[in-house]
C-alpha positions as CSV (number, residue, x, y, z in Angstrom):
1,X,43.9,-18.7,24.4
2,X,43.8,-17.5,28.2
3,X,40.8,-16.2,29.8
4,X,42.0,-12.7,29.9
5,X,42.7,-12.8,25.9
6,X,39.6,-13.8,25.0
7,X,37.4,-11.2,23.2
8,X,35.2,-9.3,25.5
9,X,31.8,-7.9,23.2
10,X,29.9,-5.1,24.4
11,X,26.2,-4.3,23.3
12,X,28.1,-1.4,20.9
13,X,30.1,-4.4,19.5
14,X,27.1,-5.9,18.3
15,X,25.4,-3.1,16.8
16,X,23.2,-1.7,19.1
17,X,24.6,2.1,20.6
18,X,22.6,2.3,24.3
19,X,23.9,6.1,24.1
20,X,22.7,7.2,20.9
21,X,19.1,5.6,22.0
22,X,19.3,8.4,25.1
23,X,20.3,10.8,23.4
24,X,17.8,10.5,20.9
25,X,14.8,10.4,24.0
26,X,16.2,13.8,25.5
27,X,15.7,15.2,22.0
28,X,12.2,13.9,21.5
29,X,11.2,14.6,25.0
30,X,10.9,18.8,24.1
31,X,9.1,17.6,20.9
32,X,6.7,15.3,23.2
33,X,5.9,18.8,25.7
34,X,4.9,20.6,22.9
35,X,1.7,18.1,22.3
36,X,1.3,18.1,25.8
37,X,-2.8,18.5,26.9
38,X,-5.1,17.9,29.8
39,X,-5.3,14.7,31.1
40,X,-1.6,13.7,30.3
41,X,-0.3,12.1,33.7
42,X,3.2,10.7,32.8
43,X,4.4,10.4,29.5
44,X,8.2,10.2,27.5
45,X,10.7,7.8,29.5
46,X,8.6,5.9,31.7
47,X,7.8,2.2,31.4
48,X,3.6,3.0,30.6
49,X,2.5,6.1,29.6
50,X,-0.6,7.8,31.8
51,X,-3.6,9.6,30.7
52,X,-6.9,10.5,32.7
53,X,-10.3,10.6,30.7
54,X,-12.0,13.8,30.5
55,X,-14.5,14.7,33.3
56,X,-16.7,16.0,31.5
57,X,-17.8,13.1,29.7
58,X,-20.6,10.7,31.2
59,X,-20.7,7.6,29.0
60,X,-16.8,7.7,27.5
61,X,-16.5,5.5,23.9
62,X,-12.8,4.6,23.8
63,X,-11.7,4.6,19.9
64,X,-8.6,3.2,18.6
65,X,-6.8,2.7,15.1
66,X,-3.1,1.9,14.2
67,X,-1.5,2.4,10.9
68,X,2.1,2.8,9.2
69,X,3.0,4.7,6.3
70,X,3.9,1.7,4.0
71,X,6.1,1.8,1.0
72,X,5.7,5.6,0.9
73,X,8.8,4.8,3.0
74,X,10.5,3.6,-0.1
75,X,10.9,6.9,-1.4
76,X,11.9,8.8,1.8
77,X,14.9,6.4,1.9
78,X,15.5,7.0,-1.9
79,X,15.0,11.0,-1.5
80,X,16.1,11.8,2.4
81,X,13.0,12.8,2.4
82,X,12.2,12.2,6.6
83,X,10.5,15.4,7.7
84,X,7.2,14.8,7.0
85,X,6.6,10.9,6.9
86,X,5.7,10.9,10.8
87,X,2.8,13.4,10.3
88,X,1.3,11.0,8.1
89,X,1.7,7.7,10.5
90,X,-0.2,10.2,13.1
91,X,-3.1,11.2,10.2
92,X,-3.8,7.6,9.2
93,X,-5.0,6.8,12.4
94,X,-6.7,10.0,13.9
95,X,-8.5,10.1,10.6
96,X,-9.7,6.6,11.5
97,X,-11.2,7.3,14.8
98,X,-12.2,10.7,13.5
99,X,-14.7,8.8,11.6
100,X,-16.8,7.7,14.6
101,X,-16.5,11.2,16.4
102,X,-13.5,10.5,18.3
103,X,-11.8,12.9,19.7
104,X,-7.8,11.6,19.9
105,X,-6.4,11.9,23.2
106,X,-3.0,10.4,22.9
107,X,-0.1,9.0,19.9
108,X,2.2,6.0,20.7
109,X,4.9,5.0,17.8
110,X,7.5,2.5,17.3
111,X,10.4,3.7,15.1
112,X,12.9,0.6,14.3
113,X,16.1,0.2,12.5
114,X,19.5,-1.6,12.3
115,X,21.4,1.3,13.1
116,X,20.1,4.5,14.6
117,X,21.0,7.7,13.1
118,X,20.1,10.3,15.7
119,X,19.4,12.8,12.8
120,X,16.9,10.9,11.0
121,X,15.3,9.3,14.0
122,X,14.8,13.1,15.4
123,X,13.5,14.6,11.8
124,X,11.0,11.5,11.8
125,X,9.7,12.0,15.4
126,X,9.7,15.6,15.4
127,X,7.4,14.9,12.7
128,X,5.3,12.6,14.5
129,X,4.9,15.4,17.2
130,X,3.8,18.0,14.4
131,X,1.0,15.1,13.5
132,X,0.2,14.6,17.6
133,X,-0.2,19.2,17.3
134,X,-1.9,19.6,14.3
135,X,-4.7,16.9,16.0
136,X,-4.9,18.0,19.4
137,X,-3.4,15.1,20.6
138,X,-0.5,14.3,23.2
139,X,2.6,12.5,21.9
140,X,2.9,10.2,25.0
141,X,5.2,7.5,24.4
142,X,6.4,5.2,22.1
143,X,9.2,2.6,21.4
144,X,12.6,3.3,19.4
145,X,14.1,0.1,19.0
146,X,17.7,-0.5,17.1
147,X,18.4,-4.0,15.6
148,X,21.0,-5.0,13.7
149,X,21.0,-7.7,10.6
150,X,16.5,-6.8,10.4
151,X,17.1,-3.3,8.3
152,X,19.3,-2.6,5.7
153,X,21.6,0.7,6.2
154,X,19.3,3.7,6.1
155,X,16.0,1.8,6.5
156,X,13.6,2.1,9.1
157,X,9.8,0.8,9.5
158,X,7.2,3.7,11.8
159,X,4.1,2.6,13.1
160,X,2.1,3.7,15.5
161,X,-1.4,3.6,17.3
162,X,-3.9,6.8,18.5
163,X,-6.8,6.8,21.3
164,X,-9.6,8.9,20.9
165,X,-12.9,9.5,23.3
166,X,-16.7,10.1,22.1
167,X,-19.7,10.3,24.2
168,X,-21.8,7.0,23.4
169,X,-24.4,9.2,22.8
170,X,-22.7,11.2,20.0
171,X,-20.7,7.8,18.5
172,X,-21.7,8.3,14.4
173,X,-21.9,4.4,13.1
174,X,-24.0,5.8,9.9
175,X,-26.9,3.8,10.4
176,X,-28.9,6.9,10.3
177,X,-27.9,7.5,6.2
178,X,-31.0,7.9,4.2
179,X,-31.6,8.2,0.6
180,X,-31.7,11.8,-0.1
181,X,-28.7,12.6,2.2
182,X,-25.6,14.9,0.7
183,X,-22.7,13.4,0.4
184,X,-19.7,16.4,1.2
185,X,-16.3,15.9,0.6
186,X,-12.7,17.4,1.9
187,X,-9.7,17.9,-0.2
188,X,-7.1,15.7,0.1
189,X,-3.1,17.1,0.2
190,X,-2.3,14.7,-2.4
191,X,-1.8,10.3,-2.6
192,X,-1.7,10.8,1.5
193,X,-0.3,7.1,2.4
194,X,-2.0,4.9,-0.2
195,X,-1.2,3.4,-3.4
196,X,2.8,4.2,-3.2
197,X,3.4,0.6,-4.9
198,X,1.7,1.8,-7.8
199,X,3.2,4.9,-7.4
200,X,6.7,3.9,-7.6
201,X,6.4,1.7,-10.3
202,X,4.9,4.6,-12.2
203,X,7.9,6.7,-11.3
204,X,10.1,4.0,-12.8
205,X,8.5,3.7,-15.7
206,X,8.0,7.5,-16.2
207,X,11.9,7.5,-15.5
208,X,11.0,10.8,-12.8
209,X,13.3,12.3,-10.7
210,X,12.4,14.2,-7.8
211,X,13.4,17.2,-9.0
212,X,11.0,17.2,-12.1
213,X,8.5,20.2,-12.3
214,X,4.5,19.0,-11.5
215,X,2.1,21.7,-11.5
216,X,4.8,24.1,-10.8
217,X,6.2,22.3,-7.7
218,X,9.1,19.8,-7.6
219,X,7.8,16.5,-7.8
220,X,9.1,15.2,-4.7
221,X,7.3,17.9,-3.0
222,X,4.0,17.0,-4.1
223,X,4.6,13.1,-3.9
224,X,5.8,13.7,-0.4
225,X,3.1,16.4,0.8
226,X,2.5,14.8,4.4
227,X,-1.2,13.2,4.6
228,X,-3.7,16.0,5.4
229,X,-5.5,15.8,9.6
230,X,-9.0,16.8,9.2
231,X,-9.5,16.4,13.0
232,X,-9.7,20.0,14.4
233,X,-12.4,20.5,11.2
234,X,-14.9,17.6,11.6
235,X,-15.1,17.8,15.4
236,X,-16.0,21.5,14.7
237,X,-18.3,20.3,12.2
238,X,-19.7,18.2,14.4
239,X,-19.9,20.6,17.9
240,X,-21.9,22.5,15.7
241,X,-24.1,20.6,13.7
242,X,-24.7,17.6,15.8
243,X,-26.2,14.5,14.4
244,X,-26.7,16.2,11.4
245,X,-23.8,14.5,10.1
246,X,-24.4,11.2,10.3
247,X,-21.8,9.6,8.3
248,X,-17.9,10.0,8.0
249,X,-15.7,8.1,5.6
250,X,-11.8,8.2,5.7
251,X,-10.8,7.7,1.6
252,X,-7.9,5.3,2.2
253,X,-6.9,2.4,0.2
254,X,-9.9,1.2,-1.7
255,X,-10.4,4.8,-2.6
256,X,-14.1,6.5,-3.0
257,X,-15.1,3.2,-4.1
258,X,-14.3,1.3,-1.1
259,X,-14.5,3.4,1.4
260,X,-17.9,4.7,1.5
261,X,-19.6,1.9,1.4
262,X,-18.0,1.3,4.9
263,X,-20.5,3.0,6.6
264,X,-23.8,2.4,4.2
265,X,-26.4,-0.2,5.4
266,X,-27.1,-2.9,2.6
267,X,-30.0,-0.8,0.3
268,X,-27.9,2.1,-0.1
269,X,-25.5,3.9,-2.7
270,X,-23.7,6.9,-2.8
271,X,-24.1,7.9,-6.0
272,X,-21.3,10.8,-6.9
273,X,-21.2,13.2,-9.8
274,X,-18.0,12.9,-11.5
275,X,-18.0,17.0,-12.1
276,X,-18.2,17.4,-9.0
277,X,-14.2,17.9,-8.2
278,X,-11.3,18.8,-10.2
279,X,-8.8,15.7,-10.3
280,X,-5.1,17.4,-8.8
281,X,-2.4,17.5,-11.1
282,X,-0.6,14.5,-9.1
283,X,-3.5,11.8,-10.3
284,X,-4.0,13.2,-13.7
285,X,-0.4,12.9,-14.0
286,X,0.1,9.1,-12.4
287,X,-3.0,7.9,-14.6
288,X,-1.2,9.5,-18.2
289,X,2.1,8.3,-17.2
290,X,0.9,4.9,-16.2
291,X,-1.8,4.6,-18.5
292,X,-4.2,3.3,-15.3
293,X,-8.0,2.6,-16.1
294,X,-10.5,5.2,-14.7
295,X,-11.5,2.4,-12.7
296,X,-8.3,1.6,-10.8
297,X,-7.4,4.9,-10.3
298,X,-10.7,5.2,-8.4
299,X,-10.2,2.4,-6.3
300,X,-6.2,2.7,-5.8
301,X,-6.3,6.3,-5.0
302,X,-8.3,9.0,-2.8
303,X,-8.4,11.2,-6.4
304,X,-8.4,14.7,-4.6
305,X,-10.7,13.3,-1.7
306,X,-9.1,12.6,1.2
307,X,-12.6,12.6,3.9
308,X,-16.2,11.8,3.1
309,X,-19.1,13.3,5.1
310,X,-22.6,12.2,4.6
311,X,-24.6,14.3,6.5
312,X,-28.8,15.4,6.2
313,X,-29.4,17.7,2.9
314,X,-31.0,20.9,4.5
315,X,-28.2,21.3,6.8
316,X,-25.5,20.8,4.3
317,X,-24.7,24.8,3.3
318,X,-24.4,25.1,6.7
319,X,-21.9,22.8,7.3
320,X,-20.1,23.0,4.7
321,X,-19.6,26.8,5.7
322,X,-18.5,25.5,9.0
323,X,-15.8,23.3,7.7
324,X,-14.8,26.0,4.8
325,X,-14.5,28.1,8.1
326,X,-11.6,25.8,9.8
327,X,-9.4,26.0,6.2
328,X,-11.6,23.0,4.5
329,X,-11.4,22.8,0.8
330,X,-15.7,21.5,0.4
331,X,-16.7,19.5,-2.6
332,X,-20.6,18.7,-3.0
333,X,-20.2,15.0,-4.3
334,X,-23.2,13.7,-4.5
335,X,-26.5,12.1,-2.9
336,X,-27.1,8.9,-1.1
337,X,-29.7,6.9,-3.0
338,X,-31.4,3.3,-2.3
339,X,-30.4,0.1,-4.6
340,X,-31.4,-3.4,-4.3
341,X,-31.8,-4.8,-0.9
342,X,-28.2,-6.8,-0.3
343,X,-25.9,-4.2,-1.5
344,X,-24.0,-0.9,-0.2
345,X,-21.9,0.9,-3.0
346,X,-20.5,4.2,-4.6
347,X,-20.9,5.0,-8.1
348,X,-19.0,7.9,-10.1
349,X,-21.4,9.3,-12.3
């Protein structure tokens, strides 16, 4: 074979379509504007993304958290269901920084697959910049990255990272959690991004399809329902109530059980009445179908509670009328109480 017949590969040859990765930043970069807020200095299609801290805070508190959406992705490959998925990679970490009072300032995500499909790619990011809106924070870069022979056809993995700000003197650790504090919760939208393993093999088992009625809705629907941002709520909650809230817990994995204890000093329990919420149809119907103890379902799922506030008891009408205010389903859990010396715990009542 000469030198001019040999094969000559191009990057398109391989798998990887340079154009289609353009065209997919020129749609995303109209999606990115509409997040746009002050103290965004360069964003979408540079190397490093820019952002100036607020001047009007003295002692600035950086806060940042990174999540995915984990096998919750399963199901959006199995159902086309790509709309919605980015809003929850932004809500699992907001809601994390939330929890110390962070404001978020800015989103970064990586999107990766073997072969990029400008539809999907847009319907995921375009998602990802409904998160970045419904939390007051800017969408101001990310990573899109194609890679042949790592995904299988119509697979992708999302993850992504936020950065919040709080005034040091307004960072909420919960070390100020008493016995005889209220414990307030938030409705959840539904699983949010936690216990899908369980979840699918309960939908296997059950023999569901998506298009099966729950509660009145299509199944998928509810399954899918895009993880709820409490973000514009609790920093409400908190302008106006100060350090009367002194405790914030996002129910993640680990559920009620788990979660709360995060932020209890060793002597401490939140102790929660059972009564105190209504179960949504979703859990009721993944613990009948999959026969799952009372137990697990309390630590596997959020259980209708998707954020936790502990906050001082005589201001807790008020606050809950705040957070009612900004479209906040409130629950009144419980109480804090104390326990022996070396432990920090929840217990359903």
């Amino acid at each position: 074979m000469t030198e001019t017949s040999k094969p000559s590969f191009t990057y398109r040859d391989a798998g990887v379509d340079i154009d289609a990765g353009e065209a997919l930043v020129e749609h995303i970069k109209p999606l990115a504007a509409r997040t746009l807020r002050p103290g965004v200095m360069a964003g979408i299609g540079g190397f490093g993304a820019l952002f100036e801290l607020p001047r009007d805070i003295r002692e600035p508190i950086l806060v940042s958290g990174t999540d995915g959406v984990g096998t919750k992705l399963r199901l959006a490959f199995e159902w086309q269901r790509h709309a919605t998925v980015g809003i929850d990679l932004v809500a699992m970490s907001v809601n994390d920084i939330l929890v110390q009072g962070a404001e978020p300032l800015y989103f970064l995500d990586y999107f990766a697959c073997g072969k990029l499909s400008l539809d999907v790619a847009t319907q995921v990011v375009a998602g990802v910049a409904r998160g970045c809106e419904l939390a007051g924070c800017a969408l101001i870069g990310g990573e899109t990255a194609e890679m042949p022979g790592m995904y299988p056809e119509g697979e992708y993995d999302l993850a992504g990272f936020a950065v919040g700000v709080v005034e040091k003197s307004a960072l909420i650790d919960g070390l100020s959690i008493a016995p005889g504090d209220t414990v307030l919760g938030l409705a959840s939208s539904g699983a949010h991004s936690n216990g899908y393993s369980l979840i699918r093999k309960i939908l296997q088992h059950a023999g569901a399809r998506p298009e099966h009625d729950l509660g009145g809705r299509p199944l998928a629907d509810v399954i899918m329902a895009p993880t709820r941002i409490y973000v514009r709520a609790v920093l409400a909650a908190l302008a106006a109530h100060g350090r009367a809230v002194k405790g914030l817990a996002h129910i993640t994995g680990g559920g009620l059980l788990e979660n709360i204890p995060r932020i209890l000093q060793p002597g401490l329990c939140a102790n929660l009445r059972g009564d105190a919420w209504a179960r949504p149809a979703l859990f009721q119907w993944l613990q009948a179908q999959g026969r799952v103890s009372d137990a697990e379902m309390a630590r596997v799922f959020n259980c209708g509670i998707g954020m936790v506030l502990v906050v001082e008891a005589p201001a807790a009408d008020a606050i809950a009328t705040t957070l009612r205010a900004q479209g906040e389903t409130v629950h009144v859990l419980g109480e804090i109480a104390a326990v022996g010396p070396d432990a920090a715990q929840t217990v359903i009542l």
